[in-house]
ZAFI-918568 format. One record per residue (C-alpha): residue number from 1; residue in three letters; y, x negated, z negated. Coordinates in steps of 0.02 Angstrom, whole numbers. Layout:
BEGIN
{num:NUM | residu:ala | y:Y | x:X | z:Z}
...
end
This chain:
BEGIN
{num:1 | residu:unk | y:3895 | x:-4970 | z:-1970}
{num:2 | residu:unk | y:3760 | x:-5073 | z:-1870}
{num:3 | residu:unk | y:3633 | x:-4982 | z:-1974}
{num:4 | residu:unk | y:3706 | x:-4806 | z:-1947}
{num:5 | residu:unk | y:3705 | x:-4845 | z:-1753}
{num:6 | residu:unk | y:3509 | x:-4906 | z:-1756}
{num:7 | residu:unk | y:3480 | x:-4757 | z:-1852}
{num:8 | residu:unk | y:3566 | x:-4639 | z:-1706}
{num:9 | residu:unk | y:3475 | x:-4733 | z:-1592}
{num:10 | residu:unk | y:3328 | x:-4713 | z:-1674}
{num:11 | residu:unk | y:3277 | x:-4897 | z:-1699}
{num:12 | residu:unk | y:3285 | x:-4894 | z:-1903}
{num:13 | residu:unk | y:3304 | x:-4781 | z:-2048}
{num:14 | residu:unk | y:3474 | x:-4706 | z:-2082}
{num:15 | residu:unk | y:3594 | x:-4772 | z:-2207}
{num:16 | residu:unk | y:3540 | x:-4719 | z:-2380}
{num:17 | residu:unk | y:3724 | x:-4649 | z:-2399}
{num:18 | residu:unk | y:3703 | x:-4540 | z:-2246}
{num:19 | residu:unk | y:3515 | x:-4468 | z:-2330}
{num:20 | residu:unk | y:3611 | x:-4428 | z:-2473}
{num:21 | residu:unk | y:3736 | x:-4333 | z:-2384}
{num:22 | residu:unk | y:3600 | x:-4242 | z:-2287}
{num:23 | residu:unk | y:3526 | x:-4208 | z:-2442}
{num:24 | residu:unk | y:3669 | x:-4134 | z:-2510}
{num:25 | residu:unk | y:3744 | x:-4039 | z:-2355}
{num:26 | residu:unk | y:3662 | x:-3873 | z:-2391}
{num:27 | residu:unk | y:3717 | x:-3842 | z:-2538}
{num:28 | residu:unk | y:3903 | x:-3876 | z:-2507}
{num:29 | residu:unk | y:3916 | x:-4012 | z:-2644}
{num:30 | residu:unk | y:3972 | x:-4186 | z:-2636}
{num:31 | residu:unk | y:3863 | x:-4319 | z:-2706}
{num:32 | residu:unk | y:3996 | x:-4354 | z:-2841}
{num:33 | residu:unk | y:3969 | x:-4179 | z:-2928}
{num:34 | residu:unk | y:3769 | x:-4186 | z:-2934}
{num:35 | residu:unk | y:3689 | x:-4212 | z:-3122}
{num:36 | residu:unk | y:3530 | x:-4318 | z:-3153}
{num:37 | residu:unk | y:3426 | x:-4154 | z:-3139}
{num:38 | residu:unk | y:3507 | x:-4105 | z:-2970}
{num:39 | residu:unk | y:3434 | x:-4271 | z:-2893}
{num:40 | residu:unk | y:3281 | x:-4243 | z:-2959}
{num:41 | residu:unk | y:3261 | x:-4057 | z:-2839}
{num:42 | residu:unk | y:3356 | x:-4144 | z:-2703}
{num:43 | residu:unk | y:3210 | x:-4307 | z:-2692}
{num:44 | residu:unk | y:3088 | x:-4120 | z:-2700}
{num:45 | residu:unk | y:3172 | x:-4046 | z:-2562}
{num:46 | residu:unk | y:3189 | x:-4192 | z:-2463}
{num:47 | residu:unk | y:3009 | x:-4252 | z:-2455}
{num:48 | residu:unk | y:2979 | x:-4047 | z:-2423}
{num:49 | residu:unk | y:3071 | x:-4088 | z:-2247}
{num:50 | residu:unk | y:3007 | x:-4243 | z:-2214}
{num:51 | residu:unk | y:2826 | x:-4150 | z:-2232}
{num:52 | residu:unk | y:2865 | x:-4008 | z:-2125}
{num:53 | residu:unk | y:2945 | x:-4107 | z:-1982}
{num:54 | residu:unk | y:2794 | x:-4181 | z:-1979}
{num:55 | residu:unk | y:2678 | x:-4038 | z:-1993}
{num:56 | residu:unk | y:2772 | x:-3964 | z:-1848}
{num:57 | residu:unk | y:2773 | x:-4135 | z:-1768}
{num:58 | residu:unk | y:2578 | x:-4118 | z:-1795}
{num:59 | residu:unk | y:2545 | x:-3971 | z:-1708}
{num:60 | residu:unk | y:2665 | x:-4023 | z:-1550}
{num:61 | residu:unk | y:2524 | x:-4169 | z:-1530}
{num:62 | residu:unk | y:2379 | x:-4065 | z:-1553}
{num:63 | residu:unk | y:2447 | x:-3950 | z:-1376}
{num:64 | residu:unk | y:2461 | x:-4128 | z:-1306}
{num:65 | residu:unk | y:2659 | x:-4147 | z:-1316}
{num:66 | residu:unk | y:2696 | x:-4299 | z:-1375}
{num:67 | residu:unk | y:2638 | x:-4429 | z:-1525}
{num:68 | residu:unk | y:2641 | x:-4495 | z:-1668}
{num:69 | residu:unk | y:2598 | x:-4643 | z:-1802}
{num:70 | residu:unk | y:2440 | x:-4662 | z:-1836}
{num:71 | residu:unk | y:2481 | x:-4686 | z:-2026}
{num:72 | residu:unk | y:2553 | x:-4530 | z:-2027}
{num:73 | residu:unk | y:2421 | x:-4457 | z:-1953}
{num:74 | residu:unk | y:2299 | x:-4527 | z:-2089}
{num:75 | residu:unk | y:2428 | x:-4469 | z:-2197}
{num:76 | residu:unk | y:2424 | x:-4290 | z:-2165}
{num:77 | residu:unk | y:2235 | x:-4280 | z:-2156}
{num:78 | residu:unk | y:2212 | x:-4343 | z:-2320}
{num:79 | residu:unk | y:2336 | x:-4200 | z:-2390}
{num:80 | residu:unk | y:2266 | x:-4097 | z:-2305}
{num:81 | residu:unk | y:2075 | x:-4132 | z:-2362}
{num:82 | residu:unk | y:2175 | x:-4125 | z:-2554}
{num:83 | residu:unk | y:2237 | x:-3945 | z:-2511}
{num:84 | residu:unk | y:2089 | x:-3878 | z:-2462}
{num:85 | residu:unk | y:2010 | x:-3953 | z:-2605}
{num:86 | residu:unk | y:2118 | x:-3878 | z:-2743}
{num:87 | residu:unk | y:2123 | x:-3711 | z:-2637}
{num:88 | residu:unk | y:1912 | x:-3711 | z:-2626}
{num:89 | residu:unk | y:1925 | x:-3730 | z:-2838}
{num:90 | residu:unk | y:2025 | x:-3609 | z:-2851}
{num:91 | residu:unk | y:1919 | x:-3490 | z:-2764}
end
C-alpha cells in the first residue's frame, strides 16, 4: 500500500501488480487467464508505451515545456542514431 501511494504521488515506481493490471486492462483479461505467449506481447506492448510517452515527452521539451532525465535523454538519442542507421541501409 505504501508503495502504491509513492507511486500516485509520483515518488517511486508503481507496484508490479498494478503494471500488470495496466498491462492487461485493454484487452479486458485478468492476469489469471494470460498464457506464457500472452506475456511475452504484453512486456512488447508495454515498453511500446513507455517509448512513446517519452517520445511525446521529448518533443514537449524541445518547445521548452517542461524536462526530463538526462539518461533518458541519452537514451532516446542513441535509438534514435540506431533508427536512422538501419533506415539509411535500407535505402
Amino acid at each position: 500500500m505504501v508503495a502504491g501511494m509513492g507511486s500516485l504521488m509520483g515518488l517511486c515506481p508503481q507496484p508490479e501488480e498494478w503494471t500488470i493490471i495496466s498491462w492487461c486492462e485493454p484487452f479486458g483479461i485478468l492476469p489469471s487467464k494470460l498464457t506464457a505467449e500472452d506475456w511475452k506481447w504484453l512486456k512488447i506492448r508495454a515498453d511500446k508505451e513507455w517509448l512513446r510517452n517519452w517520445y511525446q515527452t521529448w518533443h514537449r521539451v524541445a518547445k521548452g515545456e517542461g524536462s526530463m532525465p538526462q539518461d533518458v535523454v541519452a537514451y532516446l538519442l542513441a535509438l534514435s542514431d540506431e533508427a536512422e542507421e538501419k533506415w539509411q541501409k535500407s535505402e
